[in-house]
TORLUMRO-833839 format. One record per atom (N, C-alpha, C): x, y, z; residue in one letter; atom name. Coordinates in nm, 3 decimals. Atoms other than C-alpha are relative to their C-alpha. Layout:
+---------+---------+---------+------+------+
|      xx |      yy |      zz | resn | name |
+---------+---------+---------+------+------+
|       X |       Y |       Z |    A |   CA |
...
+---------+---------+---------+------+------+
***
This chain:
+---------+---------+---------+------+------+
|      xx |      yy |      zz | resn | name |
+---------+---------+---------+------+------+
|   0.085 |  -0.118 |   0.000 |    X |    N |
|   0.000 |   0.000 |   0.000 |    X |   CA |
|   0.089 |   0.124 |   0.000 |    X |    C |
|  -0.104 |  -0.155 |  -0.005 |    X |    N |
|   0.158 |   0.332 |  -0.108 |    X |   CA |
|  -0.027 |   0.122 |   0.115 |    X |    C |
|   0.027 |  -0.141 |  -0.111 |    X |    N |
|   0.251 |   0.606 |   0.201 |    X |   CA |
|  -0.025 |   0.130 |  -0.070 |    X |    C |
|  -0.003 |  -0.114 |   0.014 |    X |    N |
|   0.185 |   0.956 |   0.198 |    X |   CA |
|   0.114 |   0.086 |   0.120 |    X |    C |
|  -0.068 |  -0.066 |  -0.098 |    X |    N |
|   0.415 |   1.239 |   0.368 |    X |   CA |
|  -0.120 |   0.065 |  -0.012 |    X |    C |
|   0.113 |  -0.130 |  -0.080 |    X |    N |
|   0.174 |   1.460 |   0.583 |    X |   CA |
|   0.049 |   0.132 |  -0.078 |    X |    C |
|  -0.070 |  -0.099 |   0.058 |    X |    N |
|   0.161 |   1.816 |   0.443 |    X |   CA |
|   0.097 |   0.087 |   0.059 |    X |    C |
|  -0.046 |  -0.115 |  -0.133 |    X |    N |
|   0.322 |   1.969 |   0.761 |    X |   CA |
|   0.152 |  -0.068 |  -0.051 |    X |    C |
|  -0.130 |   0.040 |   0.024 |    X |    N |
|   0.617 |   1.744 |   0.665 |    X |   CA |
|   0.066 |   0.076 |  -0.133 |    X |    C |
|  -0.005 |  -0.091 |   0.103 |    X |    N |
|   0.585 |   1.882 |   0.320 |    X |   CA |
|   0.033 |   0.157 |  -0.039 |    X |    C |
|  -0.045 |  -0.141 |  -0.011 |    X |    N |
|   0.600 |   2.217 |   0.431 |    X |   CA |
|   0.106 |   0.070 |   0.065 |    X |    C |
|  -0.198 |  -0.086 |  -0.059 |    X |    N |
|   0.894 |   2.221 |   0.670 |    X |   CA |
|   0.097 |  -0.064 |  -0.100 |    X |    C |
|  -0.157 |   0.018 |   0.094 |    X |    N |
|   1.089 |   2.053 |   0.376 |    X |   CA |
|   0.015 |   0.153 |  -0.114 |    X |    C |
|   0.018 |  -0.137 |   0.130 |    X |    N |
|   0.969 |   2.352 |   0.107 |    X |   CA |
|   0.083 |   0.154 |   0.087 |    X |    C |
|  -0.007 |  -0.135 |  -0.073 |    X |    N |
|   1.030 |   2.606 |   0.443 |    X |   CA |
|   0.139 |   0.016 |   0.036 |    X |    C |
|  -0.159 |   0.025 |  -0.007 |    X |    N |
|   1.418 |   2.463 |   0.425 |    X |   CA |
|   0.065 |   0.086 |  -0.108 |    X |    C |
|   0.025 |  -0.140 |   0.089 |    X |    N |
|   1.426 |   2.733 |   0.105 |    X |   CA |
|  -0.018 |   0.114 |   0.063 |    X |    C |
|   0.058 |  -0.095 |  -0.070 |    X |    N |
|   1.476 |   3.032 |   0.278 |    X |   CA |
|  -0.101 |   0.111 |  -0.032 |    X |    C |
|   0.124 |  -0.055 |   0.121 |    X |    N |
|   1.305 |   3.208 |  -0.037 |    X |   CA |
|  -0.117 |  -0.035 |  -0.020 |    X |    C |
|   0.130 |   0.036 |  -0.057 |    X |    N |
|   1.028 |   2.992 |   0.051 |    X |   CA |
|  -0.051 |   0.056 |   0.074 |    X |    C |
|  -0.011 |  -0.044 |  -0.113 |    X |    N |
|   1.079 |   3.071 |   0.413 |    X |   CA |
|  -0.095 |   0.159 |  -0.003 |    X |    C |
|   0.037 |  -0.165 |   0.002 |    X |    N |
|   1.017 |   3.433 |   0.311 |    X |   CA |
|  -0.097 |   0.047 |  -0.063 |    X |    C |
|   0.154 |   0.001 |   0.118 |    X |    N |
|   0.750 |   3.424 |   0.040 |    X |   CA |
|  -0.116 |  -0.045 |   0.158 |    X |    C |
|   0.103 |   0.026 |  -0.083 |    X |    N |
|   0.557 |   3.236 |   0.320 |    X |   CA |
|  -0.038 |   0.053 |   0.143 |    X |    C |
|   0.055 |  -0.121 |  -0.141 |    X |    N |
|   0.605 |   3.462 |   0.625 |    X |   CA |
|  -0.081 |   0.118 |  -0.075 |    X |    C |
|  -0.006 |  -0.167 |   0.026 |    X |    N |
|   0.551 |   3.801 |   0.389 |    X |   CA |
|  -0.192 |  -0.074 |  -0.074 |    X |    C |
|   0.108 |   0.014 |   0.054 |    X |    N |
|   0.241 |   3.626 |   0.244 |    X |   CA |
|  -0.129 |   0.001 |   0.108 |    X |    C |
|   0.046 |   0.026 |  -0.101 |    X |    N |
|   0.107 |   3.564 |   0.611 |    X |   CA |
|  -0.036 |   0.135 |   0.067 |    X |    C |
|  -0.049 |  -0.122 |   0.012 |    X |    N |
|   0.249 |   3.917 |   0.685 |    X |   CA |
|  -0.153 |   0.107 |  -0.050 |    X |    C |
|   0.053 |  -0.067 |   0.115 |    X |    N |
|   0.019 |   4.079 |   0.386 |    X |   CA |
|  -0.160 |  -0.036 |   0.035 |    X |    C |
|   0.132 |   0.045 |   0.072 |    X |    N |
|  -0.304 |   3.885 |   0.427 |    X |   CA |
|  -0.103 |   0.080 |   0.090 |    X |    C |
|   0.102 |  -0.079 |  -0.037 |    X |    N |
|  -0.628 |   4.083 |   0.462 |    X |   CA |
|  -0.061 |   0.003 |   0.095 |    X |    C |
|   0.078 |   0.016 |  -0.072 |    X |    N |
|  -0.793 |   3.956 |   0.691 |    X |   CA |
|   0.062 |  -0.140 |   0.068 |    X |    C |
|  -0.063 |   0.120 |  -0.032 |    X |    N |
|  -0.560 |   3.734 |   0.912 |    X |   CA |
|  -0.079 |  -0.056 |   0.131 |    X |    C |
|   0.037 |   0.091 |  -0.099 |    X |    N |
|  -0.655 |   3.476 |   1.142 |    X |   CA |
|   0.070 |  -0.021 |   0.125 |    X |    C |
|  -0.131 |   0.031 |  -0.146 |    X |    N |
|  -0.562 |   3.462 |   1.541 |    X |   CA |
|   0.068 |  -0.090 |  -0.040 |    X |    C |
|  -0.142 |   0.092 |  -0.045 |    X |    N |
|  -0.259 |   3.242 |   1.581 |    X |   CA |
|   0.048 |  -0.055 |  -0.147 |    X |    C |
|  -0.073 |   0.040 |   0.147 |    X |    N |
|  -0.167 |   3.220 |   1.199 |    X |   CA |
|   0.107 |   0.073 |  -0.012 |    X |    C |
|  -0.107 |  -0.060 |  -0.001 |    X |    N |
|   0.105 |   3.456 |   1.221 |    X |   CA |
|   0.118 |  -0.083 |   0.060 |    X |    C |
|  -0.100 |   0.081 |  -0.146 |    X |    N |
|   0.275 |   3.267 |   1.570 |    X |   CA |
|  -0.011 |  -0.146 |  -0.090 |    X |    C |
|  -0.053 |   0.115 |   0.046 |    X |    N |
|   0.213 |   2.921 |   1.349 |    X |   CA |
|   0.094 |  -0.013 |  -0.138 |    X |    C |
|  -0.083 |   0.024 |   0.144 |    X |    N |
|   0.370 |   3.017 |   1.020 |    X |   CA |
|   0.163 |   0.066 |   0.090 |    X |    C |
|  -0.134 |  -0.026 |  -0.012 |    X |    N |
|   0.653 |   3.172 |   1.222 |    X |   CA |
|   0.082 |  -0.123 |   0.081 |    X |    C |
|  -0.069 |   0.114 |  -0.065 |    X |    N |
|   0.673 |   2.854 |   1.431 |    X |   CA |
|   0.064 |  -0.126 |  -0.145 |    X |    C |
|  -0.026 |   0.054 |   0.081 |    X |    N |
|   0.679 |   2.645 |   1.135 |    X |   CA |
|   0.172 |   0.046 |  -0.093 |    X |    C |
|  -0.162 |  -0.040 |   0.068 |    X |    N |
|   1.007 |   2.828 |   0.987 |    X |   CA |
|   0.045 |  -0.021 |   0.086 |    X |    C |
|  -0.080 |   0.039 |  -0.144 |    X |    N |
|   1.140 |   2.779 |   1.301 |    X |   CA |
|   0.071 |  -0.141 |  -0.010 |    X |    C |
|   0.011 |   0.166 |   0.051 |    X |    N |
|   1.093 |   2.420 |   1.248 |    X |   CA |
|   0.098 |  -0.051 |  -0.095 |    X |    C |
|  -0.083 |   0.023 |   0.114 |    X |    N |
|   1.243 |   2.425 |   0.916 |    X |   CA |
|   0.129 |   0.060 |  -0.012 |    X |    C |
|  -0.149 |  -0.007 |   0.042 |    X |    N |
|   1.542 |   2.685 |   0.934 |    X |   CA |
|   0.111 |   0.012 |   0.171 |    X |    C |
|  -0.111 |  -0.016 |  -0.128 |    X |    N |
|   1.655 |   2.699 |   1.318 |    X |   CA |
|   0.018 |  -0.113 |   0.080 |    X |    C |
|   0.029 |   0.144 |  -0.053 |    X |    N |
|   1.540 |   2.347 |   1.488 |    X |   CA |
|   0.123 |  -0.053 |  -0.045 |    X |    C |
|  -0.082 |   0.115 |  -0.002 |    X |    N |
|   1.773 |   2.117 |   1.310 |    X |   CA |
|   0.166 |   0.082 |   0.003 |    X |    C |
|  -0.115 |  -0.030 |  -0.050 |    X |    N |
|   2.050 |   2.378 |   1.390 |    X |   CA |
|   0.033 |   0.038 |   0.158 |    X |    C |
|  -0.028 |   0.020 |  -0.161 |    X |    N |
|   2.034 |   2.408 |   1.762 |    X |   CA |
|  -0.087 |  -0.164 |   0.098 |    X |    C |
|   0.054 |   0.118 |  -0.177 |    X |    N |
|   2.025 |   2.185 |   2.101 |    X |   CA |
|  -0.140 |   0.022 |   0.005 |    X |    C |
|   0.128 |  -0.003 |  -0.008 |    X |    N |
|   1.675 |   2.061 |   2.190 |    X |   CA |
|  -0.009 |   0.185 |   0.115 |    X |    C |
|  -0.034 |  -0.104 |  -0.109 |    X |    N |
|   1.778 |   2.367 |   2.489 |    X |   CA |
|  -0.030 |   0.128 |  -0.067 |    X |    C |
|   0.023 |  -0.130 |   0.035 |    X |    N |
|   1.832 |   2.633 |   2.260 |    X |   CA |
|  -0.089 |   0.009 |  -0.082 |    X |    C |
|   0.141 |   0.022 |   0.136 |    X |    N |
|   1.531 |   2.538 |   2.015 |    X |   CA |
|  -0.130 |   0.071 |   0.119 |    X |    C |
|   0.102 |  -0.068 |  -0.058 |    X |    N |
|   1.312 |   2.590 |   2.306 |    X |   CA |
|   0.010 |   0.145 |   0.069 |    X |    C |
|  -0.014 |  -0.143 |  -0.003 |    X |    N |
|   1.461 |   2.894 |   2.406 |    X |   CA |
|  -0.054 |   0.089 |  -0.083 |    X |    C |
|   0.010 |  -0.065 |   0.197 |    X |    N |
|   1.414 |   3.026 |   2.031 |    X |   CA |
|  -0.140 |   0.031 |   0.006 |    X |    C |
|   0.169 |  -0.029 |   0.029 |    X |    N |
|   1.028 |   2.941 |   2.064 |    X |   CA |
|  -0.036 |   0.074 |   0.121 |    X |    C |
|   0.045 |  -0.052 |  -0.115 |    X |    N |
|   0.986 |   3.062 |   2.429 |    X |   CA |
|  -0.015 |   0.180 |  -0.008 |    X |    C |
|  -0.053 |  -0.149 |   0.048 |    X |    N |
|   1.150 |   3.428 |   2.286 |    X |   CA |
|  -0.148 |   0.036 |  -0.098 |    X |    C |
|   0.125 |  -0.041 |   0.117 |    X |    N |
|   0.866 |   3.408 |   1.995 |    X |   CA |
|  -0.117 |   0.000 |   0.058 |    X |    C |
|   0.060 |  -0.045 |  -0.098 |    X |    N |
|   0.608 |   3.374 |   2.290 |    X |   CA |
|  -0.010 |   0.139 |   0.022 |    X |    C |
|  -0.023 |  -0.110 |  -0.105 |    X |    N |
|   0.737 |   3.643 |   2.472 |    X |   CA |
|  -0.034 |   0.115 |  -0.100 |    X |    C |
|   0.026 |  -0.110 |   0.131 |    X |    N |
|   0.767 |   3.853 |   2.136 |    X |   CA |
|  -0.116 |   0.051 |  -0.022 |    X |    C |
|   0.135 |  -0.033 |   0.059 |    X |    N |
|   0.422 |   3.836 |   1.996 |    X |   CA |
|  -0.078 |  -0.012 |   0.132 |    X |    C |
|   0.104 |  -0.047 |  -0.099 |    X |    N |
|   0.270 |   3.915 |   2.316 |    X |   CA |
|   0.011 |   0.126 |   0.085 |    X |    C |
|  -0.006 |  -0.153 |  -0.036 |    X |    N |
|   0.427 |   4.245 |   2.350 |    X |   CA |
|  -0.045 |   0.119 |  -0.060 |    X |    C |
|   0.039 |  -0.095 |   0.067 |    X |    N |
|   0.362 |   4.540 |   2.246 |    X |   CA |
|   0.080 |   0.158 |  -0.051 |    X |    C |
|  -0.096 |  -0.107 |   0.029 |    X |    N |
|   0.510 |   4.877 |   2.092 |    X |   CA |
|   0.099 |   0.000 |  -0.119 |    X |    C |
|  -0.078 |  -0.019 |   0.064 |    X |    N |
|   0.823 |   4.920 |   1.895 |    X |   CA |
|   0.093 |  -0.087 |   0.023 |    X |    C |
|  -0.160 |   0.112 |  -0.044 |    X |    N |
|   1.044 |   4.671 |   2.054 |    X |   CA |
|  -0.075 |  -0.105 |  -0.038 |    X |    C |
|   0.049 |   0.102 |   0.124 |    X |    N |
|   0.803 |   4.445 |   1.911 |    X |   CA |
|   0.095 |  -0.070 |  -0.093 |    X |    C |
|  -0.020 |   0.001 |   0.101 |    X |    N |
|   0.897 |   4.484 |   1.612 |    X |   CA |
|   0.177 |  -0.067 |  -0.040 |    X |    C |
|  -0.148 |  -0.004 |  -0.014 |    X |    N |
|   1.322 |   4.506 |   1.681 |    X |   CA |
|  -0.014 |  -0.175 |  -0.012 |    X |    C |
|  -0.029 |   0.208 |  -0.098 |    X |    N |
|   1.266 |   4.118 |   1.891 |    X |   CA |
|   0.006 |  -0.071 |  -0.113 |    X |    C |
|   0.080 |   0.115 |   0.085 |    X |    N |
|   1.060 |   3.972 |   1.582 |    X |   CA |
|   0.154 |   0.015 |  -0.082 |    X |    C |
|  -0.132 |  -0.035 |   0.082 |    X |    N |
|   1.371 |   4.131 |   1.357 |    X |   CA |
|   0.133 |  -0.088 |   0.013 |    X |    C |
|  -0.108 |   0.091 |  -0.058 |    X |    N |
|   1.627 |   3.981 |   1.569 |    X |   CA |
|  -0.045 |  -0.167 |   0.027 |    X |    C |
|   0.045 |   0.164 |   0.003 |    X |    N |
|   1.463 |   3.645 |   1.624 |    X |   CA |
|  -0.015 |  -0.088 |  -0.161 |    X |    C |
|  -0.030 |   0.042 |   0.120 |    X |    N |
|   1.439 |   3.613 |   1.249 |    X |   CA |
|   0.156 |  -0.005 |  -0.098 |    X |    C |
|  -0.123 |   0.010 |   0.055 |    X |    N |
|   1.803 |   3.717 |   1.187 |    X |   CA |
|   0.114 |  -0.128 |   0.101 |    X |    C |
|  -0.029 |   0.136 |  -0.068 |    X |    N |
|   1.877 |   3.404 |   1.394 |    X |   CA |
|  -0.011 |  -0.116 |  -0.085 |    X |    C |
|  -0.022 |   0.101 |   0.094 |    X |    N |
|   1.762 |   3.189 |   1.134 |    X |   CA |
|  -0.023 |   0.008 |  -0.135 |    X |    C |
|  -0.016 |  -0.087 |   0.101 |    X |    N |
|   1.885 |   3.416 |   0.862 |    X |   CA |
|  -0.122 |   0.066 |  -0.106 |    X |    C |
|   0.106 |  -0.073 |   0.065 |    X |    N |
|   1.599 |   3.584 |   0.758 |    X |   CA |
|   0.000 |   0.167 |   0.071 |    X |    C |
|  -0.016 |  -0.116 |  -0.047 |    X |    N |
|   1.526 |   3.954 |   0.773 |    X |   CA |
|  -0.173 |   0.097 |   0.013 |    X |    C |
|   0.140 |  -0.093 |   0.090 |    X |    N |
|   1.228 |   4.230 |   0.754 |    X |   CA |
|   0.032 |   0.081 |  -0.064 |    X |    C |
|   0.010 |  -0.051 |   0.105 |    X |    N |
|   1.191 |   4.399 |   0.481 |    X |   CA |
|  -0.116 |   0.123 |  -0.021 |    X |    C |
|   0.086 |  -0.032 |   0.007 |    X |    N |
|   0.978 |   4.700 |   0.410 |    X |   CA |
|   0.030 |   0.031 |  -0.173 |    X |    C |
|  -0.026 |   0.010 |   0.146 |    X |    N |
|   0.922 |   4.697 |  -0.028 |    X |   CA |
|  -0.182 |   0.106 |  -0.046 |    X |    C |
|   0.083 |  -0.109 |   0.091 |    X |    N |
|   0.676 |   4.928 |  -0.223 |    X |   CA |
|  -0.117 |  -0.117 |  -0.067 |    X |    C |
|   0.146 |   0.049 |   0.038 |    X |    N |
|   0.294 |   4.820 |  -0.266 |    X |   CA |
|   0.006 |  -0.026 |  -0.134 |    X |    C |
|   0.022 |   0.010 |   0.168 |    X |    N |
|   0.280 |   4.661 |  -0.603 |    X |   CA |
|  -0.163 |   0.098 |  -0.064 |    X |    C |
|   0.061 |  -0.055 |  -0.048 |    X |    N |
|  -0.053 |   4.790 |  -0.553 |    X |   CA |
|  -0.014 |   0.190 |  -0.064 |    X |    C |
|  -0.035 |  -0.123 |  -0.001 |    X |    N |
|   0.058 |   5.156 |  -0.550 |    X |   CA |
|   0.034 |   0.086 |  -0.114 |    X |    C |
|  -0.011 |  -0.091 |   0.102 |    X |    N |
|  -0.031 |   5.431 |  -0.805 |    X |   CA |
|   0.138 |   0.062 |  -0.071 |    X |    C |
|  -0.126 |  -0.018 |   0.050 |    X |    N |
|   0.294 |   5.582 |  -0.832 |    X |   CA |
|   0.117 |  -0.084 |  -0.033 |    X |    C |
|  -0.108 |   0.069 |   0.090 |    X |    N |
|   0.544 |   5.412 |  -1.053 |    X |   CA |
|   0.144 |   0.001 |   0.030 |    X |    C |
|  -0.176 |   0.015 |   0.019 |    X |    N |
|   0.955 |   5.353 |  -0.951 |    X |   CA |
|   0.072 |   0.121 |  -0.073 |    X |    C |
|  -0.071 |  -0.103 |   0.107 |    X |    N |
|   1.018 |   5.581 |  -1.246 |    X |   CA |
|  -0.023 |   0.173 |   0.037 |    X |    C |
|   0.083 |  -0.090 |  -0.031 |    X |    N |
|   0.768 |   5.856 |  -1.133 |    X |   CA |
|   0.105 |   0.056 |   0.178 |    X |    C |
|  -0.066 |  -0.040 |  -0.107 |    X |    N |
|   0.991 |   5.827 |  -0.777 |    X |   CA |
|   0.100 |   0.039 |  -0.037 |    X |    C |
|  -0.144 |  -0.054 |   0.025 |    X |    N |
|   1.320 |   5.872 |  -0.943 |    X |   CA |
|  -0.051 |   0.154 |  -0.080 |    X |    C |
|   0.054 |  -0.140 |   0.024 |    X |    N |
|   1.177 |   6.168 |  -1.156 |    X |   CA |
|   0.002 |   0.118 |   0.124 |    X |    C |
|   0.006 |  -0.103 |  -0.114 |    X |    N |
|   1.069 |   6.348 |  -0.826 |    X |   CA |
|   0.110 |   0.014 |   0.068 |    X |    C |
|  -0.143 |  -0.002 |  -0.096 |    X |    N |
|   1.389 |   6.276 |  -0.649 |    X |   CA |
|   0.071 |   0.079 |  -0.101 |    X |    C |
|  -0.094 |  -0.089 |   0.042 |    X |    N |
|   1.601 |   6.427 |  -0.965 |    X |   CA |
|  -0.048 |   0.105 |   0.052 |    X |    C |
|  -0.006 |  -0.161 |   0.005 |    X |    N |
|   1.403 |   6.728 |  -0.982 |    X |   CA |
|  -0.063 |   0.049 |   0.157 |    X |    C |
|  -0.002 |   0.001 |  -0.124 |    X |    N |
|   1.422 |   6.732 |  -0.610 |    X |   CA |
|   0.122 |   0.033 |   0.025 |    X |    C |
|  -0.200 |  -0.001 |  -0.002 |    X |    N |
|   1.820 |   6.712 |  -0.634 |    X |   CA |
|   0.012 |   0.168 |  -0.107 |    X |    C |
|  -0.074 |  -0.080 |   0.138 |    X |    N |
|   1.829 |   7.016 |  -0.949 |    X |   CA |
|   0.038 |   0.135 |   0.129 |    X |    C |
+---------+---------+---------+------+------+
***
């Protein structure tokens, strides 16, 4: 009888791609109308995939205990923790221009020359 891998298995192998990794936080990140504890599981899940099989069971639970502590604060240091807890298992934040967004790349460099004349 032929097995299946579960998709969770499926997904911490895809989330071993850190370009995965990152597509699938920023997509989580982005979404309209997010769902309690979907943020804390897609960040646990990279966890899973890019910091787990590089630390002690010790410092793995440290790692998640920090992402606790993180997303249940509040403010600006927020933001720093989540930053630093992701440049742990080389990932970063990013802030990138609304595809979205009326004004055009070209339309920004324009204003910036004749901003510079």
């Amino acid at each position: 009888m032929p097995t299946s891998d579960s998709y969770q298995d499926y997904l911490i192998e895809a989330l071993k791609d850190k370009i995965h990794a990152a597509a699938y936080l920023t997509a989580h990140l982005e979404d309209e109308e997010p769902e309690a504890g979907l943020l804390e599981l897609a960040l646990s899940n990279v966890f899973e995939a890019l910091g787990k099989p590089n630390m002690s069971e010790e410092e793995a639970s440290l790692h998640l205990a920090k992402l606790d502590n993180l997303l249940s604060g509040e403010g600006t240091a927020t933001i720093y923790a989540l930053a630093n807890w992701l440049k742990l298992l080389g990932l970063k934040l990013t802030v990138a221009v609304d595809e979205g967004d009326e004004e055009s790349s070209a339309d920004v460099v324009q204003l910036a020359e004749v901003g510079n004349v």
